[in-house]
C-alpha positions in Angstrom: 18.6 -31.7 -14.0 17.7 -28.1 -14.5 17.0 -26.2 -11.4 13.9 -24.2 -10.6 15.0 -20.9 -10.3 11.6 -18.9 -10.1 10.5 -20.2 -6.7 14.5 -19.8 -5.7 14.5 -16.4 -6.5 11.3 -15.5 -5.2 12.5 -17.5 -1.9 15.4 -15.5 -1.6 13.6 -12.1 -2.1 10.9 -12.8 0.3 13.4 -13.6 2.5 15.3 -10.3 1.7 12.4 -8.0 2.0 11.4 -9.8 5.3 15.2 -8.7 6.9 14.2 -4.9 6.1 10.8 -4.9 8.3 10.2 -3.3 11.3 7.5 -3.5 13.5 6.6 0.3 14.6 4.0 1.8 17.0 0.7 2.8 15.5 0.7 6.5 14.8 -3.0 7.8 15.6 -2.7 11.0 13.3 -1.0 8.5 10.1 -4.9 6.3 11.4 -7.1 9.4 11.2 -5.7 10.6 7.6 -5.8 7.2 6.2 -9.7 7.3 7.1 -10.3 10.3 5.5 -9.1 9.0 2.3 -12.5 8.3 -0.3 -13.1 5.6 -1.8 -11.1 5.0 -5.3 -7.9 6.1 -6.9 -7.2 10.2 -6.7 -4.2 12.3 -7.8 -3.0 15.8 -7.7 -0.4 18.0 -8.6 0.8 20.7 -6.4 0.5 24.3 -8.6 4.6 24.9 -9.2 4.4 21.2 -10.3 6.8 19.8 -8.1 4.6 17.3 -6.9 2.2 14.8 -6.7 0.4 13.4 -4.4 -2.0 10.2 -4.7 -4.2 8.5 -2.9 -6.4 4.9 -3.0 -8.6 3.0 -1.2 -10.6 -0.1 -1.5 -13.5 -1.2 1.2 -15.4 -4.1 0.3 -17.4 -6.6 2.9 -16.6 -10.0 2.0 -19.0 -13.1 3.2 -17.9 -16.7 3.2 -21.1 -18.5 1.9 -24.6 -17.3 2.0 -25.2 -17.5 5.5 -21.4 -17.7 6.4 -18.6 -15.2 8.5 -18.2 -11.4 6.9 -14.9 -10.0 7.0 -14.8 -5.8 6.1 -11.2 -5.5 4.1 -10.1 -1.6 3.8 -6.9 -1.2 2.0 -5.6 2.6 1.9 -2.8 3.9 0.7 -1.1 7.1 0.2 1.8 8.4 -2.0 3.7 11.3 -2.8 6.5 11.7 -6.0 8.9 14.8 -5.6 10.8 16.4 -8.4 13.2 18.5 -7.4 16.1 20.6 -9.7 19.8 19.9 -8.7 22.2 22.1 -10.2 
């Protein structure tokens, strides 16, 4: 009988990632700079291109039927990539 290994493995990385979270505080200045983000993706490079920074967000009000519950969903996200020479 062969064995599923797919739903294993995805099992046993959920499972993995889940051991690595931690619950932290809410930071009100991480809040306040992930509302200032617009709407859409956005990237830029620093000008001794050492880095780049990116940013997204997605706000969209969701309604469950015609007449049903709304739910507002904002998803923001922000990103940074740093190249630095070793020698």
């Amino acid at each position: 009988m062969a064995l599923p290994i797919i739903p294993i493995a995805m099992v046993a990385g959920a499972v993995a990632l889940a051991r690595n979270v931690h619950i932290s505080p809410v930071d009100q200045r991480v809040e306040d700079r992930l509302d200032d983000i617009g709407e859409g993706f956005a990237a830029h490079r620093n000008p001794n291109g050492e880095q780049i920074n990116a940013s997204y967000r997605w706000k969209r009000v969701v309604r469950f039927g015609k007449s049903g519950p709304a739910m507002e969903i904002d998803a923001s996200a922000l990103g940074r990539l740093k190249f630095k020479k070793v020698i």
